[in-house]
C-alpha positions in Angstrom: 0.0 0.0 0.0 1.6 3.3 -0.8 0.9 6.3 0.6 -1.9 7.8 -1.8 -3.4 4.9 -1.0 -3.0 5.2 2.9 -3.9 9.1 3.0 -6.7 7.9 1.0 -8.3 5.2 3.6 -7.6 7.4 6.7 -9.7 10.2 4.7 -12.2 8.0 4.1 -12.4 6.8 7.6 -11.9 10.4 9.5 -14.9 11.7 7.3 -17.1 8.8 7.6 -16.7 9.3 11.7 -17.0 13.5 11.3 -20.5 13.2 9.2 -21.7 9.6 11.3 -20.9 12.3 14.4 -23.4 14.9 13.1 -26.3 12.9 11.5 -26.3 11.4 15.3 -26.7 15.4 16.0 -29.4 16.5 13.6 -30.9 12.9 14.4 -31.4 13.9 18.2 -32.8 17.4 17.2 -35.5 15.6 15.2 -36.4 13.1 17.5 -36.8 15.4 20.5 -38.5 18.1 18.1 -35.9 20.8 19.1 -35.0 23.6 17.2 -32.0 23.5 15.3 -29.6 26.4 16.8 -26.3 28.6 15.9 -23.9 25.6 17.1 -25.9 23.0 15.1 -25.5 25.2 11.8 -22.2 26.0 12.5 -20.8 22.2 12.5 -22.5 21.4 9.7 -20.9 24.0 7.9 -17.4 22.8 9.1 -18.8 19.2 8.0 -19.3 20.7 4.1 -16.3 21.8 4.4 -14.4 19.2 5.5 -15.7 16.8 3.3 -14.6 19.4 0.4 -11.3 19.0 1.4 -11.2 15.3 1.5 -13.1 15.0 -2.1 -10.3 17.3 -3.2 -7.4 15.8 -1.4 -8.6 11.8 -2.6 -8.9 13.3 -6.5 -5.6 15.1 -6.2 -3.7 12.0 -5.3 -5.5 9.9 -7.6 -5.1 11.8 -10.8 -1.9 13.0 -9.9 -0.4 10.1 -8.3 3.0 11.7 -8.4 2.4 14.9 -7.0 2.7 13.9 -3.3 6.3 12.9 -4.4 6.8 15.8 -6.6 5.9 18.6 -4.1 8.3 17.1 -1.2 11.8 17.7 -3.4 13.3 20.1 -4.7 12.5 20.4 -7.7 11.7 23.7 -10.0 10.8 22.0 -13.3 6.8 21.1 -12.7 5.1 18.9 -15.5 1.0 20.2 -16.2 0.2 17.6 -13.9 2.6 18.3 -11.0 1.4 22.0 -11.5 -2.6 21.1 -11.2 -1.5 18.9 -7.8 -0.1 21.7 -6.3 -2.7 23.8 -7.1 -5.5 21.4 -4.9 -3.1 21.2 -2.4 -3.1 25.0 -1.9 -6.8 25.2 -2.2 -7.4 22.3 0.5 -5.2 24.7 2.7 -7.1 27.8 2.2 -10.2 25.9 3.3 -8.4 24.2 6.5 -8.4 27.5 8.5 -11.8 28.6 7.5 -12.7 24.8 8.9 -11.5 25.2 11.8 -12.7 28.3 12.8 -15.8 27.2 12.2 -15.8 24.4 14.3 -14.3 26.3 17.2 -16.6 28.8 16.9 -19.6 26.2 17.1 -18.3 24.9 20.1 -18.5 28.1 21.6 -21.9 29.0 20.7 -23.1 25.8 22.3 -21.0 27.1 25.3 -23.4 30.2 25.2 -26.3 28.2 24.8 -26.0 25.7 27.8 -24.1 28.3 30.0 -25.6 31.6 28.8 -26.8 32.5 33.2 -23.2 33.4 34.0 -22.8 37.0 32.2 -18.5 36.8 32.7 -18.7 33.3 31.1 -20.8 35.0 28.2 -17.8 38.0 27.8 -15.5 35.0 27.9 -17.0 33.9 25.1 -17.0 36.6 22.9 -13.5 37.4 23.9 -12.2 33.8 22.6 -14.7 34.0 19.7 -13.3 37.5 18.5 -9.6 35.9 18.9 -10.7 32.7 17.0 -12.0 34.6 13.9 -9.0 36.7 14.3 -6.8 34.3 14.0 -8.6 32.6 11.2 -8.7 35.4 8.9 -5.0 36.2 9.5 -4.3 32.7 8.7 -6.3 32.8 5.3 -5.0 36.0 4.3 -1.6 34.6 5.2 -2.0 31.7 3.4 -3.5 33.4 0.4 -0.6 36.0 0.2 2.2 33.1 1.0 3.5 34.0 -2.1 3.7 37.2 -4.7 3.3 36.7 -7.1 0.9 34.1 -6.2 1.0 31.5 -8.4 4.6 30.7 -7.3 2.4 28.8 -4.2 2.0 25.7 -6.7 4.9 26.1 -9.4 7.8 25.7 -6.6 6.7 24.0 -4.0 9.7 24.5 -1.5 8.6 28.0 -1.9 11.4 30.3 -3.6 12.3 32.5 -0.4 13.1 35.7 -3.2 8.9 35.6 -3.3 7.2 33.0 -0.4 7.3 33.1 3.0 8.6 29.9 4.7 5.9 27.8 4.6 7.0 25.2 7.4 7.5 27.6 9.7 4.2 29.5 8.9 2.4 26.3 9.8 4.3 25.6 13.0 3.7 28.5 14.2 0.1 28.4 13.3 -0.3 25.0 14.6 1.0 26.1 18.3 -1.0 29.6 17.8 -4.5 27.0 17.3 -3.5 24.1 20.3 -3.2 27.0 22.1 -6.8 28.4 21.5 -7.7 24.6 21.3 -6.5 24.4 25.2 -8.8 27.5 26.1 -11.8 26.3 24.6 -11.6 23.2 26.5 -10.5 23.8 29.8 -13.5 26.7 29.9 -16.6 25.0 31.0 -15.0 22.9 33.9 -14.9 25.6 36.4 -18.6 26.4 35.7 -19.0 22.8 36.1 -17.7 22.6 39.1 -20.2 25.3 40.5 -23.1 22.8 40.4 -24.9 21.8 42.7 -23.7 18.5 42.4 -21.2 16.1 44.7 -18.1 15.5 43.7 -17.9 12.8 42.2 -21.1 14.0 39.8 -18.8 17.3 38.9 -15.8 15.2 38.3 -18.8 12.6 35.6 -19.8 15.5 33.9 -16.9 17.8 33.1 -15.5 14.2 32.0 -17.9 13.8 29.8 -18.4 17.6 28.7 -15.0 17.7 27.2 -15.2 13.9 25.8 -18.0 15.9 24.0 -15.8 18.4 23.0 -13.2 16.3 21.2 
């Protein structure tokens, strides 16, 4: 099995769990006859999205089995082919922080929705939503302007320095900037948790299974 292949299955399966995840979602809402709200509409955005990504990333690597090879070396002379890979990458990455975003922000609106009594957990909220679209648009404007003039994003793919930015290092950092936010998000709800009016050991149940929800 090579590695198209392998990228191809673990696609398959990490979408298949993502839209099994939220048909169990929009399932409950019908069966308990409750409105659909902002979180609800916000995952299944992030859903669409994702699954664009993998139909994009699954067709890149199998029409252009050799771009995966192709955009790892250094190389400067791109065939039509390596050029149209490149391209789909760099289109699957522009979508990856609006994705994300979108997700975060959904868990936050659900935050509002079951916690929405405690007015500093509300301006928490929008804080940490303001920062997540922040960060999101940066990212995509970053991502879109990795390169002038552009189109040197997919015809050198180590990214000629004289007109990219470093693109490993853009991603590195990005990566820490979003486990970062990622960390907040969670860790958010447990001290409202813990304010219940429940025993300990009840607390300690729920804000386990709060953020098992969460991931």
């Amino acid at each position: 099995m090579d590695q198209n292949e392998e990228e191809t299955i673990v696609g398959g399966v990490m979408a298949g769990i993502a839209i099994a995840s939220v048909a169990l979602r929009f399932y409950s809402r019908h069966t308990q006859k409750a409105a659909l709200k902002m979180d609800d509409w916000l995952i299944l955005i992030a859903l669409l999205g994702m699954i664009g990504i993998d139909v994009i990333s699954i067709y890149a690597s199998t029409v252009y089995p050799d771009g995966s090879e192709t955009a790892s070396t250094e190389s400067h002379e791109y065939t039509a082919d390596d050029v149209q890979y490149t391209k789909l990458l760099f289109t699957t990455s522009v979508l990856y922080f609006t994705i994300t975003a979108t997700t975060k922000l959904s868990i936050l609106s659900m935050y509002n929705r079951l916690f929405s009594a405690s007015a500093a957990f509300r301006l928490q909220i929008v804080i940490l939503a303001a920062l997540v679209v922040s960060f999101g648009v940066a990212c995509t404007l970053a991502d879109l302007l990795n390169c002038v003039p552009l189109e040197w994003a997919w015809i050198n793919s180590q990214a000629d320095p004289r007109y990219c930015i470093n693109f490993n290092i853009f991603w590195f950092a990005a990566g820490i900037c979003e486990a970062f936010i990622d960390v907040l998000i969670i860790v958010m709800p447990i001290r409202v948790v813990f304010l219940l009016q429940f025993n300990r050991a009840k607390k300690i149940a729920v804000a386990a299974l709060f953020l098992f929800g969460v991931l």
